[in-house]
C-alpha positions as CSV (number, residue, x, y, z in Angstrom):
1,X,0.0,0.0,0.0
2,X,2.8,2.7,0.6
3,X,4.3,1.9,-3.0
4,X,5.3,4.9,-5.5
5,X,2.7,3.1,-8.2
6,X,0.0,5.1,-9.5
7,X,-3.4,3.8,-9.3
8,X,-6.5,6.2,-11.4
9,X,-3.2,8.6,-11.1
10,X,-2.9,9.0,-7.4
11,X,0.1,7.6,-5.8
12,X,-0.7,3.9,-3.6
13,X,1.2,5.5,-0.4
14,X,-1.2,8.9,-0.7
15,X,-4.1,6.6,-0.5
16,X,-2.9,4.5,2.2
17,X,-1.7,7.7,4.2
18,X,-5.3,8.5,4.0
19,X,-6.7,5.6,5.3
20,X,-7.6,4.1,1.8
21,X,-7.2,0.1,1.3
22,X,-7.4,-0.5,-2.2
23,X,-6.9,-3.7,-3.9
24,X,-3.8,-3.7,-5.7
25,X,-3.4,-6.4,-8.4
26,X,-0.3,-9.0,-8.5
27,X,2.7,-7.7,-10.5
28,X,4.8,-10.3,-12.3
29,X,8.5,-9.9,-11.4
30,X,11.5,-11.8,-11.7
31,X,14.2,-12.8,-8.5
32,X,17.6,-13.8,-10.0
33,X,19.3,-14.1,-6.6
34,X,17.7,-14.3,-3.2
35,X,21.3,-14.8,-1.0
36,X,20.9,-14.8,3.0
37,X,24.1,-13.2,3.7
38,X,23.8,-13.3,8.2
39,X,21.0,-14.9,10.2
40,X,21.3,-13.4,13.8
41,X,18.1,-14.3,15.1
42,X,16.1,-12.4,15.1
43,X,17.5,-10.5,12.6
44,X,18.7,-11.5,9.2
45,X,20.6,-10.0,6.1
46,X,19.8,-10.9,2.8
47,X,21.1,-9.8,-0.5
48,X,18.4,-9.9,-3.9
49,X,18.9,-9.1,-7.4
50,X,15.9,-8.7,-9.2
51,X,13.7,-6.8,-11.7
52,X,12.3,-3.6,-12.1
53,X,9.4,-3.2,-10.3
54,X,10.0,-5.7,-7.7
55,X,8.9,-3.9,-4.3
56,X,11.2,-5.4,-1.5
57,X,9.4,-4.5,1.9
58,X,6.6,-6.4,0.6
59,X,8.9,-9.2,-0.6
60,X,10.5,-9.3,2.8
61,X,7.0,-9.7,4.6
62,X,6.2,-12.1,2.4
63,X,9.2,-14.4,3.2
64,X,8.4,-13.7,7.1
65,X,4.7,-14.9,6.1
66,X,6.1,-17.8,4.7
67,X,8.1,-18.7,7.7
68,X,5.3,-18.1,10.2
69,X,7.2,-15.2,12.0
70,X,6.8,-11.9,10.2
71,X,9.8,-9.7,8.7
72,X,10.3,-6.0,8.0
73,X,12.6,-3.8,6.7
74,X,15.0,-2.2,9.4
75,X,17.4,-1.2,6.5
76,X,17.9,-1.0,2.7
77,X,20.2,-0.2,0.0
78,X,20.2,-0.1,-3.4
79,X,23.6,-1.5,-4.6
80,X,22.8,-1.8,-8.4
81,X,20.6,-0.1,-10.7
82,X,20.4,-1.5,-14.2
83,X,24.9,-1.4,-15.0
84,X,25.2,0.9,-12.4
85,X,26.7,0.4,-9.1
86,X,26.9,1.7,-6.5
87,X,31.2,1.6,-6.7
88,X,30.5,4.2,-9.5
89,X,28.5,6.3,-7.2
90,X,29.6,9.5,-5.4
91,X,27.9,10.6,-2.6
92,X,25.3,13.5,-2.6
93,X,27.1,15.2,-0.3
94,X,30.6,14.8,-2.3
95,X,29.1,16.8,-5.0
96,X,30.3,20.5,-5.5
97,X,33.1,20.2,-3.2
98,X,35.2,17.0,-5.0
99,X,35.9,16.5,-8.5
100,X,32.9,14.4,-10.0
101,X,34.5,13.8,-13.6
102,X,36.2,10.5,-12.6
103,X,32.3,9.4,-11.9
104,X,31.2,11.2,-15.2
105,X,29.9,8.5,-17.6
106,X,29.4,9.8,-20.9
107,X,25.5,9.6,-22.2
108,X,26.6,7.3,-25.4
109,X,27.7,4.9,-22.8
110,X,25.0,4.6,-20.4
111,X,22.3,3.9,-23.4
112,X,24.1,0.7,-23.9
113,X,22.2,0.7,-27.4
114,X,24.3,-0.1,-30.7
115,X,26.2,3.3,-31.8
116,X,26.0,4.5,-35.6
117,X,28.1,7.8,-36.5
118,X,26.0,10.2,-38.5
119,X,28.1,11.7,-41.0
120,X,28.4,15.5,-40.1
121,X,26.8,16.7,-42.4
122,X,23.1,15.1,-41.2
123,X,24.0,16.8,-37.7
124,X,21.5,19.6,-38.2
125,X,19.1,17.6,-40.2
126,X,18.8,15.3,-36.9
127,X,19.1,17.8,-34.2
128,X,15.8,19.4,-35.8
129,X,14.4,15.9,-36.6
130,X,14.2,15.8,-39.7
131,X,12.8,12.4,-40.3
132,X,15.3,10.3,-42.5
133,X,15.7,7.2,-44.4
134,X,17.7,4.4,-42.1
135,X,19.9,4.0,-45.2
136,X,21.5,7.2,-44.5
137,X,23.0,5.4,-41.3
138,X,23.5,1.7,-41.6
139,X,22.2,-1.5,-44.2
140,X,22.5,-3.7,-40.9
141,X,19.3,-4.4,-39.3
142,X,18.6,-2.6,-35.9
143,X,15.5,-1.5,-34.6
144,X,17.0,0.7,-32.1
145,X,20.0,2.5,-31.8
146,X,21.5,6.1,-31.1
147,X,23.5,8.4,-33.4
148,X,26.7,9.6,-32.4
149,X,29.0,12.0,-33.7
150,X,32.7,11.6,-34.7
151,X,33.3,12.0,-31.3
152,X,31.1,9.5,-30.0
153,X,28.7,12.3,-28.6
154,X,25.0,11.5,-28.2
155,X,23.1,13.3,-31.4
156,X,20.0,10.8,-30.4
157,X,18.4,7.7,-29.6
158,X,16.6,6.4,-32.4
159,X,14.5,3.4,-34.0
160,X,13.2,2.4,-37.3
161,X,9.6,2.4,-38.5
162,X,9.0,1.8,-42.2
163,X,12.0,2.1,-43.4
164,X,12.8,6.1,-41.8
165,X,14.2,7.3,-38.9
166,X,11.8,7.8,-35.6
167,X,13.2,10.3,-32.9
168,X,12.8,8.8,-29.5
169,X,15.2,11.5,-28.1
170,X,17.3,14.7,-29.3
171,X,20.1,15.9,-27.4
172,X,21.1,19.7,-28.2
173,X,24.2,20.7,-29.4
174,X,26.6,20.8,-26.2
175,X,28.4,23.9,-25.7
């Protein structure tokens, strides 16, 4: 009930902060690693790697369901989102007073989609998305992919619908 997840566009914890009980419908989600890392009864640490979506103080009282002896959350911490962890994070606190550029990761690289350099001269063309024939870019197949200058700087993130070009995202000119 306290989740972030919209329901008829009002957030699940506003309603339950309210009094509300609404009946929230099953989500599917997937556990790739469910690791019990200490057991100090009663109190245990467990590590999970899972899927978007997955909400992990309801996980938790469901394993303490399960076992007959209730569970909640005294502590948690995100240590991975997506490929990003949290040994490439600075802290919020760091910022503005050390140098963040080590941490910098450079928007062609965190898309983790296939690159394709657009010749120069279709810079403009794309930064005002112009729609354009995906043979202007590549013959290989790819439904999705971002456009990168010489540089390997993000133009935009693209996909292909009937043979042209589709703008998912533009990125300005930096500078």
């Amino acid at each position: 009930m306290y989740s972030a997840i919209k329901q008829d566009g009002v957030r699940m914890y506003t309603r339950a902060r309210a009094g509300e009980e609404i009946e929230r419908a099953p989500r599917r989600i997937r556990i790739d690693k469910l690791e019990l890392l200490l057991f100090e009864p009663p109190r245990f640490r467990i590590a999970i790697a899972c899927s978007k979506g997955t909400y992990i103080r309801s996980l938790v009282a469901d394993l303490g369901t399960a076992v007959g002896a209730g569970a909640h959350l005294t502590e948690l911490r995100r240590t991975r989102s997506g490929t990003f962890t949290l040994a490439q994070a600075i802290r919020l606190d760091r910022v503005g007073i050390d140098d963040v550029t080590p941490y910098l990761i450079p928007m062609s690289a965190a898309t983790h989609l296939p690159s394709v350099t657009a010749p120069v001269e279709l810079h403009a063309q794309i930064r005002s998305g112009l729609q354009l024939p995906v043979e202007r870019f590549t013959t290989e197949k790819i439904e999705r992919f971002q456009l990168v200058d010489e540089d390997a700087r993000l133009l935009a993130i693209v996909h292909v619908e009937d043979g042209k070009v589709i703008y998912d995202r533009v990125f300005p000119e930096a500078g």
